[in-house]
C-alpha positions, 0 to 999 in steps of 0.5 A, a space after each residue: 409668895 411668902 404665903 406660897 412657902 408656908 404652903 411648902 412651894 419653893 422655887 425651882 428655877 427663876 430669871 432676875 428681871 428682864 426686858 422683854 418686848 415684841 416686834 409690835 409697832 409703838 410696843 411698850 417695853 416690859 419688865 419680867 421675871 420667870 419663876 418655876 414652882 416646885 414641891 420641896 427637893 433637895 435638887 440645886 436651883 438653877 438663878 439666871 441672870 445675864 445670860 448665865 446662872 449660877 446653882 443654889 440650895 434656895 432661891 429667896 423671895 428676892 430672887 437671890 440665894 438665900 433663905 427665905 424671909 421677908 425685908 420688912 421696912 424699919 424705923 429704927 436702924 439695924 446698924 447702929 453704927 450708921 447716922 440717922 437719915 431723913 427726909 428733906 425739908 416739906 415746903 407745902 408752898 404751891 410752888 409759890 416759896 421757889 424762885 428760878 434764877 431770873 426771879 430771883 435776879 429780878 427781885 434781888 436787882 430792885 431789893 438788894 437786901 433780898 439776895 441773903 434770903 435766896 438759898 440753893 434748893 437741892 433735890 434730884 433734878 437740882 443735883 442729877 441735872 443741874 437744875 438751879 432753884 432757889 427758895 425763900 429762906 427766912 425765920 421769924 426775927 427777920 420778917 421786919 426786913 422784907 415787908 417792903 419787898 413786894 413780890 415776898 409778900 406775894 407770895 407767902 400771901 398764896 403760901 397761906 391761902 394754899 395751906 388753909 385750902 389743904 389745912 390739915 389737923 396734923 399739920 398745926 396750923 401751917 397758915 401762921 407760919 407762911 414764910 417758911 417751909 414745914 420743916 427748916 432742917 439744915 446741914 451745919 457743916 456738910 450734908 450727905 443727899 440721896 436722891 429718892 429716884 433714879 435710872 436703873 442704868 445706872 450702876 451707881 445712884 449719885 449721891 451727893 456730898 456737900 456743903 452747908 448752903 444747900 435746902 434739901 427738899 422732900 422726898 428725897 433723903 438726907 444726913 446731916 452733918 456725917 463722918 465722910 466715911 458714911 458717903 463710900 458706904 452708900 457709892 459702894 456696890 455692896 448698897 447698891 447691890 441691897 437696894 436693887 434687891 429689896 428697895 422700891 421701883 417706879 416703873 423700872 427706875 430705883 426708888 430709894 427709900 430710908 425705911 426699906 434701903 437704908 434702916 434695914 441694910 447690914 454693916 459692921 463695925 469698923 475701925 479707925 483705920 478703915 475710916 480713914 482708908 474709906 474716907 481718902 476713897 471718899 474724897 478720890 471719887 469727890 475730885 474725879 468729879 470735879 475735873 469734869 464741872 462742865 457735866 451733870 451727875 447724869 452724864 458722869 453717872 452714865 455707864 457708856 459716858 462714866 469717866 475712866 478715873 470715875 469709874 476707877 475711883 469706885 472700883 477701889 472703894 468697892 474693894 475697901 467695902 468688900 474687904 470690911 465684909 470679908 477676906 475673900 473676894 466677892 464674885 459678883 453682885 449675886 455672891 454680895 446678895 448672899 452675903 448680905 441676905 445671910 448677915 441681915 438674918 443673923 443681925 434680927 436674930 440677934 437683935 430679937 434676943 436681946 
């Protein structure tokens, strides 16, 4: 597309992606979108989506109102007002470092000392569907005091024998230190988790904001230790909006990434009375999950099955958001894309001329 541009095509018309499938037994359901090519007017385009469209001077790569350009993923944050976020702890393991409950209860039964080195997993199926694993969570000073558990032995045994198989030069040897994942990161205080997928349904991904006692697992993505306010920045509608247009998709479902969604989405300084405001709106959208412990993030976060006061709970935070970006009202998702596209250009800018 962007090769088509420097050719001076532009785009005519077009229609956001849709489902479309035939009346074919056993079809599979597609995804499209219609995109017409002209020569450069300065006739408006014509941007359907839902059954209506509205009129713009360019439709970007996008599909979006805006200039043309490319989000190019990032390593660095373009916000530097935003913490750093990275990807959960690699086990490397063949599996052989995670344990099922009654695994876990089977061990910590025979070998009582054992229960201190079980500790929570947390990834997508473990938070969107309440899956519980754990892992064996040990450092080196305390190797001493499991050498009589037997299935530990085991199983850090296979750990090795499946790292030297796959040993690779970067990974320095991962067969020395078999008991533990490749990497040991872990929140002091809080955690902020993003699951890497997530069902395009969904009006929000469910992002989790929790204690210390959780192992975040790769690929998915963590923040470690951040001010609450960071969590209503990324429940809101306006991330969300950012990441359905410029972050990844396996099939149709979102792939969030840190490289494209997150290093690259726009947001402005705040002040410390917006803090505050998001953070009580934080902490809404935390207690109206909790009155419903006996559903899993999945049920919560189903838009026919989404709880009155859930979803109410992010309307207001989506209002404060909105509100940061500016005074007047936002007209829908398409209206917060254009904000975002234009802001996005004028952040690069500036950061290339300094």
């Amino acid at each position: 597309m962007a090769q088509d541009f420097r050719k001076k095509v532009e785009i005519n018309f077009a229609h956001q992606s849709f489902k479309w499938k035939n009346l074919a037994k056993g079809n599979a359901g597609v995804t499209c979108v219609i995109i017409g090519l002209s020569n450069p007017t300065k006739d408006i385009k014509k941007l359907y989506f839902d059954n209506q469209y509205i009129g713009c001077k360019n439709i970007n790569p996008y599909l979006a109102d805006g200039n043309n350009l490319i989000i190019n993923s990032r390593t660095r944050l373009l916000s530097e007002r935003l913490p750093k976020i990275i990807t959960g702890n690699r086990a490397l393991d063949g599996g052989n470092l995670m344990f099922s409950t009654e695994e876990k209860n089977k061990i910590v039964e025979r070998h009582p000392q054992a229960k201190k080195f079980f500790k929570r997993v947390l990834g997508a199926d473990e938070f969107i569907n309440n899956v519980v694993r754990w892992c064996l969570w040990i450092n080196q000073e305390e190797l001493e005091e499991i050498v009589n558990i037997d299935e530990f032995q085991k199983r850090i045994s296979l750990v090795k024998k499946y790292r030297e198989d796959r040993r690779k030069k970067e990974l320095n040897d991962p067969a020395d230190y078999a008991y533990r994942f490749l990497s040991t990161d872990r929140a002091k205080e809080n955690l902020i988790f993003v699951p890497q997928l997530s069902s395009e349904k969904r009006e929000y991904i469910p992002i989790g904001y929790l204690g210390n006692e959780w192992i975040v697992i790769d690929p998915h993505f963590v923040i470690y230790d951040p001010e609450p306010y960071i969590f209503a920045v990324l429940n809101s509608k306006m991330h969300m909006t950012w990441v359905r247009a410029v972050g990844g998709r396996l099939k149709t479902d979102l792939r969030y990434s840190s490289a494209l969604c997150y290093n690259t989405f726009p947001f402005l300084e705040i002040t410390s009375k917006q803090k505050e405001s998001l953070t009580s709106h934080v902490y809404n959208i935390l207690e109206e999950r909790e009155k419903y412990p006996e559903k899993t993030m999945a049920d919560l976060y189903d838009p026919n099955k989404m709880p009155d006061g859930l979803r109410e709970a992010h309307k207001y935070l989506d209002l404060a958001i909105d509100q940061i970006y500016r005074s007047k009202p936002f007209e829908g998702d398409e209206d917060r894309l254009a904000h975002l596209f234009k802001l996005y250009e004028e952040m690069i800018t500036r950061e290339a001329n300094k």
